[in-house]
C-alpha positions as CSV (number, residue, x, y, z in Angstrom):
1,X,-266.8,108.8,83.8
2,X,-269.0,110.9,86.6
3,X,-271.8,109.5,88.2
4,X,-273.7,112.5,86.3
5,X,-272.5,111.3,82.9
6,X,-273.6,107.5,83.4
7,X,-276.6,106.2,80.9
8,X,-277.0,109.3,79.6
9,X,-277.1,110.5,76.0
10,X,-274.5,113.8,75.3
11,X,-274.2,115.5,71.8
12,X,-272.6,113.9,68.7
13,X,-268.9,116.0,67.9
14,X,-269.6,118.3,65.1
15,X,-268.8,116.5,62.2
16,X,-271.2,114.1,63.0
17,X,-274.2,115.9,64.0
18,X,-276.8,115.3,61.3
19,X,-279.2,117.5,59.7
20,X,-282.9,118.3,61.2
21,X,-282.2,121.7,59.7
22,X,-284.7,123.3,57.7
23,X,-284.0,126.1,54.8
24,X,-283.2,129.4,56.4
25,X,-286.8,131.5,56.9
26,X,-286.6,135.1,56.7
27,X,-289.3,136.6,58.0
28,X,-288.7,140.1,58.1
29,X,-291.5,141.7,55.4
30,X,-290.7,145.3,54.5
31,X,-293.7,146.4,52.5
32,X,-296.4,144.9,53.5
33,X,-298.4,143.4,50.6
34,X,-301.8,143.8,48.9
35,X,-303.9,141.2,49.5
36,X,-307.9,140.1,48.8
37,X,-310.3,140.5,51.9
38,X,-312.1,137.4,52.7
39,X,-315.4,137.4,53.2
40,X,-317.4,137.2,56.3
41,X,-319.9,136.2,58.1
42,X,-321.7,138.0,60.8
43,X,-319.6,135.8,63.4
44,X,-317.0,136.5,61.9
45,X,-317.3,140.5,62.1
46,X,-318.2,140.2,65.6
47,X,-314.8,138.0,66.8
48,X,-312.6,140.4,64.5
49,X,-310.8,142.1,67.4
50,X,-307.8,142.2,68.8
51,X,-304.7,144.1,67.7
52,X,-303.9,145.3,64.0
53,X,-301.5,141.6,63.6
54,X,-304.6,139.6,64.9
55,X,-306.8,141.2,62.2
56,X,-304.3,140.0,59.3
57,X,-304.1,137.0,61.0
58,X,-307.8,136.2,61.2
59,X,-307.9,137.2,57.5
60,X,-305.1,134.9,56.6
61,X,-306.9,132.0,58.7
62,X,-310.0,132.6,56.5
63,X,-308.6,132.6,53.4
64,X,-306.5,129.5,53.6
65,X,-309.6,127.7,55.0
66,X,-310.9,129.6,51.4
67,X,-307.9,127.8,49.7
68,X,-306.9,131.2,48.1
69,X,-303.3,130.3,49.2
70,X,-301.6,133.2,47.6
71,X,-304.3,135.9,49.4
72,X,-303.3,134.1,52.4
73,X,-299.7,134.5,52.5
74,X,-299.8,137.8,52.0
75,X,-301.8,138.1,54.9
76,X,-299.7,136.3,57.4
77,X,-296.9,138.3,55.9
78,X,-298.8,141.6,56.5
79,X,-298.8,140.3,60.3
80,X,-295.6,139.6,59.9
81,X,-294.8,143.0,59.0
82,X,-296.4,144.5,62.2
83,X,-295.2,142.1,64.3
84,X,-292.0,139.6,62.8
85,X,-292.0,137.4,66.1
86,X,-296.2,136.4,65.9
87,X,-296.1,132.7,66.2
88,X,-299.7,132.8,64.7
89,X,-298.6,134.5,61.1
90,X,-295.7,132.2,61.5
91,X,-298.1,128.9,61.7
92,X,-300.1,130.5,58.7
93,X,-297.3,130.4,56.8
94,X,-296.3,126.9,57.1
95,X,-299.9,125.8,57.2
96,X,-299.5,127.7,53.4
97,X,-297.1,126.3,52.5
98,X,-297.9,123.2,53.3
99,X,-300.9,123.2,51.6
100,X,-299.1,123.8,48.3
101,X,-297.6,120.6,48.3
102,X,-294.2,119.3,47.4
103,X,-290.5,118.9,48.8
104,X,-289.7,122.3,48.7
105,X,-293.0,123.6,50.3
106,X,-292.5,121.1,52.4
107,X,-289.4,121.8,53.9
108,X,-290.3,125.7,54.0
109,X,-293.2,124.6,55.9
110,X,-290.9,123.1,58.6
111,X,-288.9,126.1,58.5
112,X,-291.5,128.3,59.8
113,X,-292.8,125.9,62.4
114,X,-289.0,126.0,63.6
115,X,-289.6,129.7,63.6
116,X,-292.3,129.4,65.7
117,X,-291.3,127.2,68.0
118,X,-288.4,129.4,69.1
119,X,-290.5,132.0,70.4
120,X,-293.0,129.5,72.2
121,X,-291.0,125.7,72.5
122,X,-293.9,124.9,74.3
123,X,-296.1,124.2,71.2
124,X,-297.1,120.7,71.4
125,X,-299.7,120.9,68.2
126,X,-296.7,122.3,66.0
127,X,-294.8,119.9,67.2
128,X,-297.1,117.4,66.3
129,X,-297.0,119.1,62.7
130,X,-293.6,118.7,62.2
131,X,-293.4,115.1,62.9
132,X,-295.9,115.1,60.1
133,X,-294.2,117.1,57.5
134,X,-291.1,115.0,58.0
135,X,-293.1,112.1,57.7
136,X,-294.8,113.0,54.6
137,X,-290.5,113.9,53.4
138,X,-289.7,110.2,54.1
139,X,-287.4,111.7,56.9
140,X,-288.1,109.5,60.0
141,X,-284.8,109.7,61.9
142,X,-285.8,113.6,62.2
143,X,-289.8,112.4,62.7
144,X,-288.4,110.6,65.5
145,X,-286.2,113.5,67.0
146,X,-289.6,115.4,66.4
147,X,-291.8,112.5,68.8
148,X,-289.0,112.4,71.4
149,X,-288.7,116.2,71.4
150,X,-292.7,115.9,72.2
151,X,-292.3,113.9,74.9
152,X,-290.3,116.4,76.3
153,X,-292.1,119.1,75.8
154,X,-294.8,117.4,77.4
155,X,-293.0,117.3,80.9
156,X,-292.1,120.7,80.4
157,X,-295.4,122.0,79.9
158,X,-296.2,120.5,83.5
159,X,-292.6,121.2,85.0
160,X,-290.5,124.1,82.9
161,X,-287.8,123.9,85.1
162,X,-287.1,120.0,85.1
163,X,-283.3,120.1,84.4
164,X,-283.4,117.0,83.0
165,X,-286.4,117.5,80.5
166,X,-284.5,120.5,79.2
167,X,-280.8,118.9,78.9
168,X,-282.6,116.5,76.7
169,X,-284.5,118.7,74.8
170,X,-281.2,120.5,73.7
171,X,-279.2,117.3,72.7
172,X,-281.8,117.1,70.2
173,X,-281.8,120.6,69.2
174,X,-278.0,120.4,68.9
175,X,-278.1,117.1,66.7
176,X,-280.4,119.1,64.7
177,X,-277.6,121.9,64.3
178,X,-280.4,123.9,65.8
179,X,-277.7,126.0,68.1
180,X,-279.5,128.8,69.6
181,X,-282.7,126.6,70.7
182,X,-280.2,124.0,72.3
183,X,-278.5,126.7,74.1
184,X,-281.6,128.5,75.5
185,X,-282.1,124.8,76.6
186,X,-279.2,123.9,78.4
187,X,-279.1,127.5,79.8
188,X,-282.4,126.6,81.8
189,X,-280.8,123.0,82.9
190,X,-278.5,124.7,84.2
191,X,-279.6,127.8,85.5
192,X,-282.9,125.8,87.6
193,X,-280.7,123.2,89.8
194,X,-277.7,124.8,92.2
195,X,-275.4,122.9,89.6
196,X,-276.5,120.7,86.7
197,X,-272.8,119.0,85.7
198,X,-274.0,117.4,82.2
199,X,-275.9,120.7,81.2
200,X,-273.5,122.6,81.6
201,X,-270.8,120.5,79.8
202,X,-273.6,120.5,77.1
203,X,-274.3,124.0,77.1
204,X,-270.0,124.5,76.3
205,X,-270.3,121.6,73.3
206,X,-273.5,123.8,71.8
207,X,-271.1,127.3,71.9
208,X,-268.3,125.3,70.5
209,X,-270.9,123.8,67.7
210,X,-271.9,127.5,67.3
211,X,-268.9,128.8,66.9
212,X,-267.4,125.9,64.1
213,X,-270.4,127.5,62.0
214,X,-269.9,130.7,62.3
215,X,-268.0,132.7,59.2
216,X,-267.8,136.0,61.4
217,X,-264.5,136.2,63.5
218,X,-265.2,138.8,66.1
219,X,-268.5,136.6,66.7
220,X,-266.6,133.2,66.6
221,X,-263.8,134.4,69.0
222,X,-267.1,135.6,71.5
223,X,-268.5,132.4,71.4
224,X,-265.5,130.2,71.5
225,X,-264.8,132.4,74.6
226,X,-268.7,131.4,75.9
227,X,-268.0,127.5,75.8
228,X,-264.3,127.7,77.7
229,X,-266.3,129.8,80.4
230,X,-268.6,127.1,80.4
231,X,-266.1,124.1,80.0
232,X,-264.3,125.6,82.7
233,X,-266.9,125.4,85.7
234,X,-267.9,122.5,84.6
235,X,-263.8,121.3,85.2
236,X,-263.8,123.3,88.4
237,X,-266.5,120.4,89.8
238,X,-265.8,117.5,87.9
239,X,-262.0,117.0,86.2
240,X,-263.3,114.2,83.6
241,X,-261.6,113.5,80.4
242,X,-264.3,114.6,78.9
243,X,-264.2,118.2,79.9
244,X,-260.5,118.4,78.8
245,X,-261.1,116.9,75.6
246,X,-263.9,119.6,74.8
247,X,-261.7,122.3,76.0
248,X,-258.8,121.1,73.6
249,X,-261.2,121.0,70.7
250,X,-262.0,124.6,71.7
251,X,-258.1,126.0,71.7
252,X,-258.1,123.9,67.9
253,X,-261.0,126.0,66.7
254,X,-259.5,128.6,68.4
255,X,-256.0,128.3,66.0
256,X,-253.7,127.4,69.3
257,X,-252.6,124.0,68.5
258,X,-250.0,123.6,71.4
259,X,-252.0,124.4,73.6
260,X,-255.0,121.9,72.5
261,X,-252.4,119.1,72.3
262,X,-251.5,119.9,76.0
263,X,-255.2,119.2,77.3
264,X,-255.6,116.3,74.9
265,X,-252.7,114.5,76.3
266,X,-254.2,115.4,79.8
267,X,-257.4,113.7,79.0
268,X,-255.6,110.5,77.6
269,X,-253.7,110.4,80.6
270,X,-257.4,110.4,82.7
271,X,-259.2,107.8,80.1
272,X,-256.8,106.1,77.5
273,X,-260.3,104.0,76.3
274,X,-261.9,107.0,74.9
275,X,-261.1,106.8,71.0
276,X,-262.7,110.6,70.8
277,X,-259.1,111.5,72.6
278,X,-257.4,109.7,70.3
279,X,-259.2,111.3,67.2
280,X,-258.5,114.6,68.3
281,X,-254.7,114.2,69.3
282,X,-254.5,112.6,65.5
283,X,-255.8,115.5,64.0
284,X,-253.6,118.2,66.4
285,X,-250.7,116.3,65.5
286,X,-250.9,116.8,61.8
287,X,-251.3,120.2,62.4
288,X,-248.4,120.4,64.6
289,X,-246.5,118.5,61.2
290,X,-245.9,115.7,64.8
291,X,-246.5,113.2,61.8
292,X,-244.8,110.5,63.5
293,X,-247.1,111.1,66.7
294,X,-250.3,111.2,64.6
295,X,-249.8,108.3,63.0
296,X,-249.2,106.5,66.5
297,X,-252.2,108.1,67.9
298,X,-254.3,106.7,64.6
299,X,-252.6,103.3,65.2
300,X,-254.1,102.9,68.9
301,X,-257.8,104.8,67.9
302,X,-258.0,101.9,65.2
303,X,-256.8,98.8,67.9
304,X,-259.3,100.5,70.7
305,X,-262.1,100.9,67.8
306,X,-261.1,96.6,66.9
307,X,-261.3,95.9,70.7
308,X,-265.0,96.9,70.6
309,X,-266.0,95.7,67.7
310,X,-264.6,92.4,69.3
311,X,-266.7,93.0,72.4
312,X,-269.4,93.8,71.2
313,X,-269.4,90.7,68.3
314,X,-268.2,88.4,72.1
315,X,-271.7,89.8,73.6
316,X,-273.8,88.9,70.7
């Protein structure tokens, strides 16, 4: 293992990322919908400027503070027809939402804070609100992604270029399958130190991840292409096992078995203690119909997986 890799936290492989992920939030609005003026005071008139966005906007703040809920949406979504990216009409719309009450509501309400956090990640406050919505879901392993994402925003806020800040920001975006977010993140780990080694090797697993999900083949082939670009400077600095083991699992999703079996084997030959290898090689095999080979490879993942548990039960 590099120095770089030592103590520090990398992605889960993709079948074991867990979800974080909200429903999927369209926010493009069409038509732009009829909706009931609030009422206001003379304050009110005299701070209504501002664009055309900001006047829906201060109309939907008015009327959910009004509790006319469905008035309100429709004014965020008349924002959102002027402008689809206003994190402000966004917020409204959660804050909606939210106010409904519910699992459903609820979960929509974290969908559109996700939506505006990835035009302004720097949001502590909706941060703060989405730690509360998965709170109030009984979802605390995602509350707790939530607080340690705040932390992190929190440096960043003082330092948006710490490397460091934003390679861990995007391991918890990618445990939360929340691909592009991760990859903006680890782009900027990358792209604001000379060379940033576990970035970067982060920044391939997140274009592999992306690519696994995605049903579109000219798209998948682009991306798949993205993460071997990525996997390979990060190989041209440091040759670790793990590199080669990522770059096999990319020529598997790719359909090239041989050639994912040859850079397994060459990661085995680098670490023979890491049962990931092992895994992988096991599932090439039976691909290949190497039956007698996968079955071997299973046989020594299952003694290395014993040997720890044995370790780890000596230790305690």
């Amino acid at each position: 293992m590099s120095e770089d890799n030592k103590g520090q936290a990398t992605p889960d492989a993709p079948a074991e990322a867990n979800g974080g992920k909200s429903l999927d939030i369209n926010t493009k609005v069409d038509v732009k919908p009829a909706y009931q003026k609030p009422k206001r005071g003379f304050m009110s008139k005299l701070l209504n400027r501002g664009g055309v966005a900001n006047q829906y906007i201060q109309d939907g703040d008015l009327l959910l503070k009004e509790k006319n809920i469905p008035h309100a949406i429709n004014a965020y979504k008349t924002a959102l027809a002027e402008d689809p990216y206003c994190t402000e009409a966004l917020v409204g719309m959660a804050k909606c939402h939210e106010a409904m009450g519910g699992i459903k509501n609820a979960k929509i309400a974290v969908g559109y804070y996700y939506k505006a956090l990835e035009e302004d990640f720097l949001q502590v406050d909706i941060y703060q609100a989405v730690v509360q919505m998965y709170l109030k879901l009984g979802d605390n392993k995602n509350a707790h992604n939530e607080k340690k994402k705040l932390q992190t925003v929190r440096t960043l806020k003082s330092n948006p270029n710490n490397p460091t800040a934003n390679n861990n920001l995007g391991i918890i975006q990618l445990i939360q399958k929340q691909y592009d977010a991760s990859i903006r993140s680890f782009q900027k780990a990358v792209k604001h130190e000379g060379y940033h080694s576990l970035g970067q090797l982060n920044l391939a697993k997140a274009w592999l991840q992306k690519a696994m999900h995605e049903k579109d083949p000219t798209e998948k082939k682009t991306f798949l292409i993205k993460s071997a670009k990525e996997v390979e400077a990060y190989l041209n600095n440091n040759k670790q096992a793990d590199g080669l083991l990522l770059k096999a699992k990319i020529y598997m999703t790719y359909g090239d078995y041989q050639k994912a079996l040859g850079y397994c084997n060459e990661a085995f030959v680098l670490d023979n203690t890491m049962k990931e290898i092992l895994n992988t090689k096991r599932a090439i095999d039976e691909k290949l119909g190497n039956i007698q080979d996968a079955s071997e490879a299973y046989d020594a993942y299952q003694s290395l997986a014993k040997e720890e548990i044995k370790m780890k039960s000596g230790k305690n």
